[in-house]
C-alpha atoms as a printed R data frame, in Angstrom:
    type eleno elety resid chain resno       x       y       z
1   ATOM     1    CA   UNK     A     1  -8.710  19.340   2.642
2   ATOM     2    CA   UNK     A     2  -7.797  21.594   0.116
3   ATOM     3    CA   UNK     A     3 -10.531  23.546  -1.548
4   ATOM     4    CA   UNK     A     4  -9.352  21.809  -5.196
5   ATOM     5    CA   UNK     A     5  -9.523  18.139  -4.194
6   ATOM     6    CA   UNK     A     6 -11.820  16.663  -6.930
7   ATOM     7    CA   UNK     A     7 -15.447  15.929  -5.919
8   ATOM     8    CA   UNK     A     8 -17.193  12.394  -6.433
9   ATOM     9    CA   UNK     A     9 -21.149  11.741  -6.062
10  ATOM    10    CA   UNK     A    10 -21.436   7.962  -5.440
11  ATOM    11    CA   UNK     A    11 -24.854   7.047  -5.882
12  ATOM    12    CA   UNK     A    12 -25.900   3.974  -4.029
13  ATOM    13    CA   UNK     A    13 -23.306   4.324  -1.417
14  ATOM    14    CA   UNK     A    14 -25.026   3.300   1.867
15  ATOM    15    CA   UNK     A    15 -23.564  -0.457   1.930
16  ATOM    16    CA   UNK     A    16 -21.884  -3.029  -0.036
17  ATOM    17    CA   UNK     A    17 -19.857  -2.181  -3.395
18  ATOM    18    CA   UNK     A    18 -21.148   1.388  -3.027
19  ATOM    19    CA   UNK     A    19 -19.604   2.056   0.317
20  ATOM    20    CA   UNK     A    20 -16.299   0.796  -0.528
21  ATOM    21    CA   UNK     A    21 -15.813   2.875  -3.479
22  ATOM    22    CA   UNK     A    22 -16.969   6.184  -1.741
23  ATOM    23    CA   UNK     A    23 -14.766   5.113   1.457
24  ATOM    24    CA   UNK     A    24 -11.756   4.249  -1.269
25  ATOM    25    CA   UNK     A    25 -12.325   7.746  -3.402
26  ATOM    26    CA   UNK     A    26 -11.616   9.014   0.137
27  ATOM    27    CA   UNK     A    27  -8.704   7.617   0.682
28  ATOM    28    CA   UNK     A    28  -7.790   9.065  -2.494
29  ATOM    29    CA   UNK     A    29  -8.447  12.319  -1.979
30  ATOM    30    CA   UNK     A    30 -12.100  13.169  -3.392
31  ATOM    31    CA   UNK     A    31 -14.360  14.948  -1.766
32  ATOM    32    CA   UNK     A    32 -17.235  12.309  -1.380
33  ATOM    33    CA   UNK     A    33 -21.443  13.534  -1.733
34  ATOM    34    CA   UNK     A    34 -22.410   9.280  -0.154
35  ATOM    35    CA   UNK     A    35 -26.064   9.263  -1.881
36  ATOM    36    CA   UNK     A    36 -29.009   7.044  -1.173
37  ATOM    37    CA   UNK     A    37 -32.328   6.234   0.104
38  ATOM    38    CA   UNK     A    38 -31.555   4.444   3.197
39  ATOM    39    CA   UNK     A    39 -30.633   7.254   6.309
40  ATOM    40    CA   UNK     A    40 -30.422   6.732   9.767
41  ATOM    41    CA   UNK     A    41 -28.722   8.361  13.020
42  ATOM    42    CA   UNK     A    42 -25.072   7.875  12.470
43  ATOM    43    CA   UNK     A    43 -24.614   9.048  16.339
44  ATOM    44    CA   UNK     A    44 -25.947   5.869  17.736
45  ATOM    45    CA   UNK     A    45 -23.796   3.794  15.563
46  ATOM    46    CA   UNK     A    46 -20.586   2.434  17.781
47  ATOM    47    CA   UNK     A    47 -18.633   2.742  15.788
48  ATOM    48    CA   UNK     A    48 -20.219   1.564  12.873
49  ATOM    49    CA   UNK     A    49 -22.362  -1.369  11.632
50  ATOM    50    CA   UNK     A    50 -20.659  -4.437  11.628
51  ATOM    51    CA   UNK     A    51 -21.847  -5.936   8.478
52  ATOM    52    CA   UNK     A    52 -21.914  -3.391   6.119
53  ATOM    53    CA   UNK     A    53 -23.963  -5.144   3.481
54  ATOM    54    CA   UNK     A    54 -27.097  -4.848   5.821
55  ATOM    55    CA   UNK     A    55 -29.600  -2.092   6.555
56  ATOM    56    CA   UNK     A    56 -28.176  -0.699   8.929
57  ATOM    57    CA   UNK     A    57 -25.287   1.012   6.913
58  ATOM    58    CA   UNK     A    58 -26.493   3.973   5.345
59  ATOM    59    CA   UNK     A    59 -25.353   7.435   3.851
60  ATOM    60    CA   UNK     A    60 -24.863   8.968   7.443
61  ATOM    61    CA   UNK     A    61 -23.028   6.210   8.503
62  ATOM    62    CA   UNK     A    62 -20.450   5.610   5.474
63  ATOM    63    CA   UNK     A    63 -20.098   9.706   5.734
64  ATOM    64    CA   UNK     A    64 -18.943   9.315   9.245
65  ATOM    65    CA   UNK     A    65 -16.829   6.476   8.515
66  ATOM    66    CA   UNK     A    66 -15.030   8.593   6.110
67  ATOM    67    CA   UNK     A    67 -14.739  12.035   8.230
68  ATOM    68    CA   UNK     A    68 -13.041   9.669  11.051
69  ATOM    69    CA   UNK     A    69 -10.579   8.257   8.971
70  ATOM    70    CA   UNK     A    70  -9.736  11.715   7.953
71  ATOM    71    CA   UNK     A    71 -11.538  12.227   4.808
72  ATOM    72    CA   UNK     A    72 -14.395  14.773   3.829
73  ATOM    73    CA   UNK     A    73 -17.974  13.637   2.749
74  ATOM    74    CA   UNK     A    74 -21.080  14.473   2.531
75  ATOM    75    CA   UNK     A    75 -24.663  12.518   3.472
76  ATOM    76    CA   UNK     A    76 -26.987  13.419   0.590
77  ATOM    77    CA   UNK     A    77 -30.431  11.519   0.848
78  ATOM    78    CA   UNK     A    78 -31.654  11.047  -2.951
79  ATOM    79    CA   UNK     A    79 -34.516   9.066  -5.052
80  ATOM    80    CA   UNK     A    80 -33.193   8.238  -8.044
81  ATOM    81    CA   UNK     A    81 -36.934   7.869  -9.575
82  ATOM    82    CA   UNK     A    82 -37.791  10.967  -9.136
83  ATOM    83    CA   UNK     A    83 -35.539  13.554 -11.507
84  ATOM    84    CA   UNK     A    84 -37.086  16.642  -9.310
85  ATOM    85    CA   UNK     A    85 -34.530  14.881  -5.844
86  ATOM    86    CA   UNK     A    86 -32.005  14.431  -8.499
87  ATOM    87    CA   UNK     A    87 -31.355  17.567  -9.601
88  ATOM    88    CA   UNK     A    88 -32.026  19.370  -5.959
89  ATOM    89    CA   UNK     A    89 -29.256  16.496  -4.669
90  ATOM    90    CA   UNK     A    90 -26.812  17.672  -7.317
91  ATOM    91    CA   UNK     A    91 -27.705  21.200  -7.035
92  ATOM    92    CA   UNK     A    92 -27.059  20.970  -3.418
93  ATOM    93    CA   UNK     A    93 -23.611  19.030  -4.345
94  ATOM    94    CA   UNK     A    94 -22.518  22.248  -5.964
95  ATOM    95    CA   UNK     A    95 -23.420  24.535  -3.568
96  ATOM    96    CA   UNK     A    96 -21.208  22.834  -1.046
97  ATOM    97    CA   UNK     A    97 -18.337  21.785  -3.032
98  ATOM    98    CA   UNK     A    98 -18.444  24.607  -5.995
99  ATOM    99    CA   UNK     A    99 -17.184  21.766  -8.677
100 ATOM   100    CA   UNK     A   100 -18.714  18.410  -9.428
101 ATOM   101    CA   UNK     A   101 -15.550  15.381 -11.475
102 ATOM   102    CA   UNK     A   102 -16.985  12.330 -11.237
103 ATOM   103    CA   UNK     A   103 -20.055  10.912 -11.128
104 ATOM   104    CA   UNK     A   104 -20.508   6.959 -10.005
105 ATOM   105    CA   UNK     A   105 -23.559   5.376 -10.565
106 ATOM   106    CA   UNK     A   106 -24.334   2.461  -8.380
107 ATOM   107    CA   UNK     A   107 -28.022   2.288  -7.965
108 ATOM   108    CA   UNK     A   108 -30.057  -0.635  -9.061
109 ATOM   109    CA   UNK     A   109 -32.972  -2.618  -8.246
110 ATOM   110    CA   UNK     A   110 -32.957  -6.782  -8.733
111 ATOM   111    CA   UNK     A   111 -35.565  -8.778  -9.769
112 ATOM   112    CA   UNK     A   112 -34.088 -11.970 -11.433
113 ATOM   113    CA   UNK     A   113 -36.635 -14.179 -12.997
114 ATOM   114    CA   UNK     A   114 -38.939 -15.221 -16.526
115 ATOM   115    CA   UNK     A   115 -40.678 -12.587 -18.337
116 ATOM   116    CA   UNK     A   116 -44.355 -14.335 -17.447
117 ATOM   117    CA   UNK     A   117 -42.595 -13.961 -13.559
118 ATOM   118    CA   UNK     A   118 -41.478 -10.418 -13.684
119 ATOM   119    CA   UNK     A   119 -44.870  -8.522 -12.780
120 ATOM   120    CA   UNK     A   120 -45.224  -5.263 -13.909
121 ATOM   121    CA   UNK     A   121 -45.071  -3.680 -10.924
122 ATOM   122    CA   UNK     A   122 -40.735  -5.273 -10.661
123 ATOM   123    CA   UNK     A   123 -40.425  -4.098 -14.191
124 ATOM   124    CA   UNK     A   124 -41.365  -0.522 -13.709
125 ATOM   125    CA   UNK     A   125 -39.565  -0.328 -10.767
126 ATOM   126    CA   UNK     A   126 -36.241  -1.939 -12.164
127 ATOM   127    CA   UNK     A   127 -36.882   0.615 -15.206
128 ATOM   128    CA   UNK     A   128 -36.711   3.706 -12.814
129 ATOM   129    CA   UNK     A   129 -33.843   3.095 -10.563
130 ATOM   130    CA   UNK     A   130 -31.522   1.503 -13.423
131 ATOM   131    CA   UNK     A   131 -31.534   3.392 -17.036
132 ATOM   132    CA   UNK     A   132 -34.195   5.947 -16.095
133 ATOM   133    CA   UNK     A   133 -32.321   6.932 -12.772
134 ATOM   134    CA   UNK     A   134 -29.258   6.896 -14.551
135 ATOM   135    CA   UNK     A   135 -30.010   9.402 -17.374
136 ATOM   136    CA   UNK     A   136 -31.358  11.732 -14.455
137 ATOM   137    CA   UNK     A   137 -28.492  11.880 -12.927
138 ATOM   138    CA   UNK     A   138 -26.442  12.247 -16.138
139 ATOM   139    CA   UNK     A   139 -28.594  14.914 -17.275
140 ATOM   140    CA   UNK     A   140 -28.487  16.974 -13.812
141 ATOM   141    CA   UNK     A   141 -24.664  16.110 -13.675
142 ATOM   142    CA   UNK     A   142 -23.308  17.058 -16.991
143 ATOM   143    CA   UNK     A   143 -23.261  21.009 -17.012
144 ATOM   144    CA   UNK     A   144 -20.998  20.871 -13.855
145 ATOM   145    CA   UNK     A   145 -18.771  18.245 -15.586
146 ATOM   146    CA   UNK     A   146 -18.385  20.147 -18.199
147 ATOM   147    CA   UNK     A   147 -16.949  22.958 -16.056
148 ATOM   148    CA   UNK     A   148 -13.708  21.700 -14.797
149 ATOM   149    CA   UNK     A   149 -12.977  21.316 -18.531
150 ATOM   150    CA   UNK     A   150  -9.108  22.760 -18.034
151 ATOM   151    CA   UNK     A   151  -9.406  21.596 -14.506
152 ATOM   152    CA   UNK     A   152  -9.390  18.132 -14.537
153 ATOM   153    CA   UNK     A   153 -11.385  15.608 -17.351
154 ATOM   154    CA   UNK     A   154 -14.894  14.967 -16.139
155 ATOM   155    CA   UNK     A   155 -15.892  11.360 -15.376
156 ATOM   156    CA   UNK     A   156 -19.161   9.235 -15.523
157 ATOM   157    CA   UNK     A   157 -18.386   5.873 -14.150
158 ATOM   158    CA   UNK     A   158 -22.075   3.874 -15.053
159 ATOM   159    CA   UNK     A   159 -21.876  -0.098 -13.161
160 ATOM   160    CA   UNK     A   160 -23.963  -2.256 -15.957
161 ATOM   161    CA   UNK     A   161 -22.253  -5.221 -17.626
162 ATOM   162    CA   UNK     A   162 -21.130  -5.802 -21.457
163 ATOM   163    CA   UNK     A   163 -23.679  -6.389 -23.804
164 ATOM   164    CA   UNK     A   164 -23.740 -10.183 -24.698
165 ATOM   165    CA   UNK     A   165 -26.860 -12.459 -25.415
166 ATOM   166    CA   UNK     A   166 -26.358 -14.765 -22.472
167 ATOM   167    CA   UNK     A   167 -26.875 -12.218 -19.767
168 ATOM   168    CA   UNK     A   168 -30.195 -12.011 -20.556
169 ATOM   169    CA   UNK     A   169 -31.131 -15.672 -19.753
170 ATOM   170    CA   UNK     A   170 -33.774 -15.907 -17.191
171 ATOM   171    CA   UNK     A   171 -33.188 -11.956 -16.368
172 ATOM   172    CA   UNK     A   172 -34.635 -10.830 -19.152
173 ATOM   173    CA   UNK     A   173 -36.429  -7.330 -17.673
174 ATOM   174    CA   UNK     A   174 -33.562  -6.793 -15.389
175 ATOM   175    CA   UNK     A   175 -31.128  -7.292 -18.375
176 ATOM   176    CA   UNK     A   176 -33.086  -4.553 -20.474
177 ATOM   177    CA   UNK     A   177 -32.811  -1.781 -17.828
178 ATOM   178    CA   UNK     A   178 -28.611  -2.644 -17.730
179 ATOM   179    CA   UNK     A   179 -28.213  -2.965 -21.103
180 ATOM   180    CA   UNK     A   180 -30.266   0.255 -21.455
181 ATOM   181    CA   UNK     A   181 -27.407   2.045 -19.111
182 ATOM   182    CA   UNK     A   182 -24.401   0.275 -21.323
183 ATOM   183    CA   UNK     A   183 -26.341   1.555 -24.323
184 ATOM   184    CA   UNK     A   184 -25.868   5.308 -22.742
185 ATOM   185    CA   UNK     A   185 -22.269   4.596 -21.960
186 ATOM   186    CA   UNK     A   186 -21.638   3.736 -25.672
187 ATOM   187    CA   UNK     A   187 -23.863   6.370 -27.289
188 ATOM   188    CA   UNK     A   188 -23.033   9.415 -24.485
189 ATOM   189    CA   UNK     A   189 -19.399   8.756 -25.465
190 ATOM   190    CA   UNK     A   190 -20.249   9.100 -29.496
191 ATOM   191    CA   UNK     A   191 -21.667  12.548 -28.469
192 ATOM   192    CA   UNK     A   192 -18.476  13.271 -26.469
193 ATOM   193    CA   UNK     A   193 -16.850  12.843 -29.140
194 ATOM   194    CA   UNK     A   194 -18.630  14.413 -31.776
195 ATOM   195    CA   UNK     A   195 -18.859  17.382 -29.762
196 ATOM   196    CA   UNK     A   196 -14.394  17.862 -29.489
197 ATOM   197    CA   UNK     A   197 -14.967  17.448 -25.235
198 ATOM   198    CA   UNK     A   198 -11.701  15.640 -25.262
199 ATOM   199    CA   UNK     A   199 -11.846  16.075 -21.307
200 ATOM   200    CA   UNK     A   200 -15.233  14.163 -20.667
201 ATOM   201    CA   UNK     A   201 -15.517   9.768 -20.102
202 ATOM   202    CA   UNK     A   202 -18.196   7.860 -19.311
203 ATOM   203    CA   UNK     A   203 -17.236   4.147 -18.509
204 ATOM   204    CA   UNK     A   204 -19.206   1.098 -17.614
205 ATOM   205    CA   UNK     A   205 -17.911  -1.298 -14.690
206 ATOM   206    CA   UNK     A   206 -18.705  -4.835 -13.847
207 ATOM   207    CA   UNK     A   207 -17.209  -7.507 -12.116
208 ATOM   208    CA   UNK     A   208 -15.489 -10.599 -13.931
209 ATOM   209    CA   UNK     A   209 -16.473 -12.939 -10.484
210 ATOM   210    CA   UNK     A   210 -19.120 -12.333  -8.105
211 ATOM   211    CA   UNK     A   211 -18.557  -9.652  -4.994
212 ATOM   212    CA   UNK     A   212 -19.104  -9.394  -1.414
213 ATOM   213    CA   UNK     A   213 -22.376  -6.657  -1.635
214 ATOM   214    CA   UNK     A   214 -25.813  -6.454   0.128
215 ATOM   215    CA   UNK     A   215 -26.841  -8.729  -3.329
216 ATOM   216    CA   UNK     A   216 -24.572 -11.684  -2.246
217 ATOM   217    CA   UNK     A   217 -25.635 -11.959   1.523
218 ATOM   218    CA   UNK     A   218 -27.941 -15.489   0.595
219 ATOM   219    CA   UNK     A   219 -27.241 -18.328   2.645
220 ATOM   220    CA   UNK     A   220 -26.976 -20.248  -0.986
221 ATOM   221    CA   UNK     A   221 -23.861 -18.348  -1.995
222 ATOM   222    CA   UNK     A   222 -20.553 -19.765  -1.249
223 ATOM   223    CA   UNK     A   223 -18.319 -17.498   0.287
224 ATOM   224    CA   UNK     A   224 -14.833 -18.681  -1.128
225 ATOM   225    CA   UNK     A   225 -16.445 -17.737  -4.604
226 ATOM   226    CA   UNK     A   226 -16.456 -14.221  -3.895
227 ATOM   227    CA   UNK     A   227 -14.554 -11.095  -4.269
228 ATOM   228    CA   UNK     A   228 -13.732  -8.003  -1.786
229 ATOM   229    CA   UNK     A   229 -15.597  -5.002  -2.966
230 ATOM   230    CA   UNK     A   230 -11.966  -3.332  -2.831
231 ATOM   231    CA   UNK     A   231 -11.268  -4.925  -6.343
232 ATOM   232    CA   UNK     A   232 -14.406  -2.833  -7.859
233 ATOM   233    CA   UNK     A   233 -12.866   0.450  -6.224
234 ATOM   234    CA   UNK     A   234  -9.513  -0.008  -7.792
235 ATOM   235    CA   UNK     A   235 -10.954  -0.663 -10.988
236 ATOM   236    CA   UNK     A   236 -12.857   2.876 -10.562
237 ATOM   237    CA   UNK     A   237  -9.703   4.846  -9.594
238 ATOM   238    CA   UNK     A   238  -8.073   3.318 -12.591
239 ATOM   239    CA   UNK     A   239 -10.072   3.600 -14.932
240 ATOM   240    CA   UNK     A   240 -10.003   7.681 -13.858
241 ATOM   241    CA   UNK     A   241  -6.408   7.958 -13.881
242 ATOM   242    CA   UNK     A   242  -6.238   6.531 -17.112
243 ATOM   243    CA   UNK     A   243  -6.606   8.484 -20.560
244 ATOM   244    CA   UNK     A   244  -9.849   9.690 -21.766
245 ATOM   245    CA   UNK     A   245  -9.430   7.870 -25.304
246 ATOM   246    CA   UNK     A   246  -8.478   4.600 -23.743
247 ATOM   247    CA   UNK     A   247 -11.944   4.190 -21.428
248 ATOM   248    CA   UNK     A   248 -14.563   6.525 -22.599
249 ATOM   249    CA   UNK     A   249 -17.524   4.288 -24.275
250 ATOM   250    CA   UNK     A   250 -16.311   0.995 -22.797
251 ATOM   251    CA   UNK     A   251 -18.271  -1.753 -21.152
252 ATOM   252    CA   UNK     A   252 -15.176  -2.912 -18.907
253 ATOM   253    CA   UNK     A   253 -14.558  -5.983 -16.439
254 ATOM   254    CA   UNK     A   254 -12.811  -4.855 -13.279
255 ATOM   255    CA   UNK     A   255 -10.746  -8.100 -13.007
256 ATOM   256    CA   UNK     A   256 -10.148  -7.917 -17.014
257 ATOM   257    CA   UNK     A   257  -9.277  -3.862 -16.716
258 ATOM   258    CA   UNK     A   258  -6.704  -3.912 -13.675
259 ATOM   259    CA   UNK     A   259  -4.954  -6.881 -16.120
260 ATOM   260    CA   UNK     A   260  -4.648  -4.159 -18.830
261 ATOM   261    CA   UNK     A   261  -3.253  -1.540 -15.709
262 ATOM   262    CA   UNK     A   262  -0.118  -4.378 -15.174
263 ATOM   263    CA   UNK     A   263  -2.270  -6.370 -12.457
264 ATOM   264    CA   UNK     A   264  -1.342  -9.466 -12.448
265 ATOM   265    CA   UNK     A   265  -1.836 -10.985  -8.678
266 ATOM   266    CA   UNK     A   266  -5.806 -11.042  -7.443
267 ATOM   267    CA   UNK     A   267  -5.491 -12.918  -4.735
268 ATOM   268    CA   UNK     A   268  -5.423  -9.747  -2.341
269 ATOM   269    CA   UNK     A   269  -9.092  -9.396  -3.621
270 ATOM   270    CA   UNK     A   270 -10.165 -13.184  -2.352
271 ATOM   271    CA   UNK     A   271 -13.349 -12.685   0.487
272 ATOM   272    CA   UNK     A   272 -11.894 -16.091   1.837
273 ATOM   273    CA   UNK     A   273  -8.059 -16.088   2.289
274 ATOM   274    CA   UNK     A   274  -7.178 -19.227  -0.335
275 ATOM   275    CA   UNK     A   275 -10.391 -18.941  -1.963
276 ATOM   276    CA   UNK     A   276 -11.406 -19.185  -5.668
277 ATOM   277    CA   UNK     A   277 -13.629 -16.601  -7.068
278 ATOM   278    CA   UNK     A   278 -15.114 -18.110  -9.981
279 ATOM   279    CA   UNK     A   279 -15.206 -16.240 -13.025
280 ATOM   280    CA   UNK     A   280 -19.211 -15.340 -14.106
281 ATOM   281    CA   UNK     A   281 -18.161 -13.388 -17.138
282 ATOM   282    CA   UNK     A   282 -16.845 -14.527 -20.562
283 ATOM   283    CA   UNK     A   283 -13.223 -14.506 -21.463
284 ATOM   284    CA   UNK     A   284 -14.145 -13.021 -24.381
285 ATOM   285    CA   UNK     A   285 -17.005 -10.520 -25.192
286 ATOM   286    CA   UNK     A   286 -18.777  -9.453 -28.952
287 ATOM   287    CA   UNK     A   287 -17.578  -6.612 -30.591
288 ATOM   288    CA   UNK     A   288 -20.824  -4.116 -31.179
289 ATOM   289    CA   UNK     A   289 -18.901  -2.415 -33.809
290 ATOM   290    CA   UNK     A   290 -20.116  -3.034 -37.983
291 ATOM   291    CA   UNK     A   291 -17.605  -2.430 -41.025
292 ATOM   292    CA   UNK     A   292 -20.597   0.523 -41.734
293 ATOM   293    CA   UNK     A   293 -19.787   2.151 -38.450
294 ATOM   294    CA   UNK     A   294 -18.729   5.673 -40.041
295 ATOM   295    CA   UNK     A   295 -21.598   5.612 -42.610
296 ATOM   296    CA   UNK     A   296 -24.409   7.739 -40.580
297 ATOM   297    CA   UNK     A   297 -26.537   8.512 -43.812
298 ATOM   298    CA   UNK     A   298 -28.385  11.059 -43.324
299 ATOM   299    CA   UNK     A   299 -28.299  11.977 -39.556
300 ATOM   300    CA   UNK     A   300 -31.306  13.897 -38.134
301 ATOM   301    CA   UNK     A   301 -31.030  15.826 -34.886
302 ATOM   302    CA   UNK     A   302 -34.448  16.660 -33.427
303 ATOM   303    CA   UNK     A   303 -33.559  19.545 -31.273
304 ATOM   304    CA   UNK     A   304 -32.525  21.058 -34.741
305 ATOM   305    CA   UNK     A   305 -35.965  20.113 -36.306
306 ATOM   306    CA   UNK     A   306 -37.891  21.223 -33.456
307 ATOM   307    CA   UNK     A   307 -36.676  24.822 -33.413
308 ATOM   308    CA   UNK     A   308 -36.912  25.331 -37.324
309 ATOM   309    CA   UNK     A   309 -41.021  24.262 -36.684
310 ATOM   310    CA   UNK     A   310 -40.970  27.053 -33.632
């Protein structure tokens, strides 16, 4: 593959929604870093797990998938709680590939339940993988984005849901964490802005109805509710095709987003051939915008006050 073809870091790639979009980028010509915890001998997989929602898909196996069918990737084991792995993983991404364009964030950790239910120990945990992993790996990412500036626009796609009051119901820690990323979309994009990078987007992705993943495998969930994880993956390459102004600081719906694209047929994306996915998002979301949204007042930057003490 040629030595130009844009490079993608998938984070949570070893099964589920994150192996389908690395497998799909692909397909489409990235150069794929497949990052996660979960490794294994890809060797003695023949050919390849057959559910690949379960543990026994990992990075080395989704990297081989993708080298068979003719595509080039790369099995990079990462903890997204610790920033130290982060930056070595990226750091190793550059070495290899010499350009970083698009980032995917994937990882999460679940813990749906009351606030007197969610011990401590959840919350933490659901606190490191979700916003705090995410800022890592924006953080470690960003200086290599900005470099194909003239290249190519640089791309953060962040998966976290719209910011809405219902979605915290009975989640309520989990919700914090993902509303914490979708705050970073929104605010990351202000600085993008601010800052004249005209070639840098960061988008968040979630689905409209529920998806075939390693988080829907419970014997409770009906299967002719759910999506393929294909529709997620289209949303991603479309929302990268599409112009920086018209994607960079949303909180999008992939089934809402491939509508604005000229998609008008889903039933391609159906788990169960005549099935019907039922829609778990509103049809309508709040703006977060105020008629005071241009008056900043007097706007402190800390960096700024910080080096006139030093």
């Amino acid at each position: 593959m040629a030595s130009q073809s844009p490079v993608a870091i998938v984070v949570g790639a070893s099964r589920g929604i994150g192996r389908q979009v690395a497998i799909d980028l692909a397909k489409n010509g990235y150069r794929v870093v497949v990052a996660a915890k979960t490794t294994s001998d890809a060797s003695k997989c023949t050919p390849f797990p057959p559910n690949p929602n379960s543990q026994q898909s990992t990075i080395n196996t989704v990297a081989r998938e993708i080298v068979e069918a003719g595509g080039e990737a790369l099995a990079l084991q990462v903890d997204t709680r610790s920033f130290e792995n982060t930056e070595d993983m990226v750091k190793k991404t550059v070495e290899q590939y010499k350009r970083l364009d698009l980032l995917v964030y994937n990882s999460g950790a679940i813990w749906w339940a009351s606030v007197e239910d969610t011990p401590m120990k959840r919350f933490r945990l659901m606190q490191q993988v979700n916003p705090e992993g995410l800022y890592g790996f924006v953080q470690a990412c960003l200086p290599h984005l900005y470099k194909n500036g003239g290249k190519g626009k640089g791309h953060i796609v962040v998966i976290s849901p719209p910011i809405y009051s219902r979605f915290l119901r009975g989640k309520t820690a989990y919700a914090m964490g993902k509303f914490g990323m979708s705050a970073l979309t929104i605010g990351l994009a202000m600085d993008f802005e601010r800052q004249g990078r005209s070639d840098m987007a960061i988008t968040s992705l979630w689905p409209a109805a529920a998806i075939d993943s390693a988080a829907t495998q419970d014997a409770d969930t009906r299967r002719a509710e759910l999506r393929k994880p294909t529709i997620f993956s289209d949303a991603i390459l479309a929302i990268v095709k599409a112009p920086v102004a018209e994607v960079s600081g949303r909180c999008v719906l992939d089934e809402d987003f491939l509508r604005e694209q000229g998609v008008s047929d889903f039933s391609k994306y159906n788990l169960v051939p005549g099935g019907t996915p039922r829609r778990i998002m509103p049809a309508e979301l709040p703006s977060l915008s105020v008629k005071e949204q241009d008056d900043e007042g007097h706007r402190v930057d800390s960096t700024l006050r910080r080096a006139t003490k030093l």
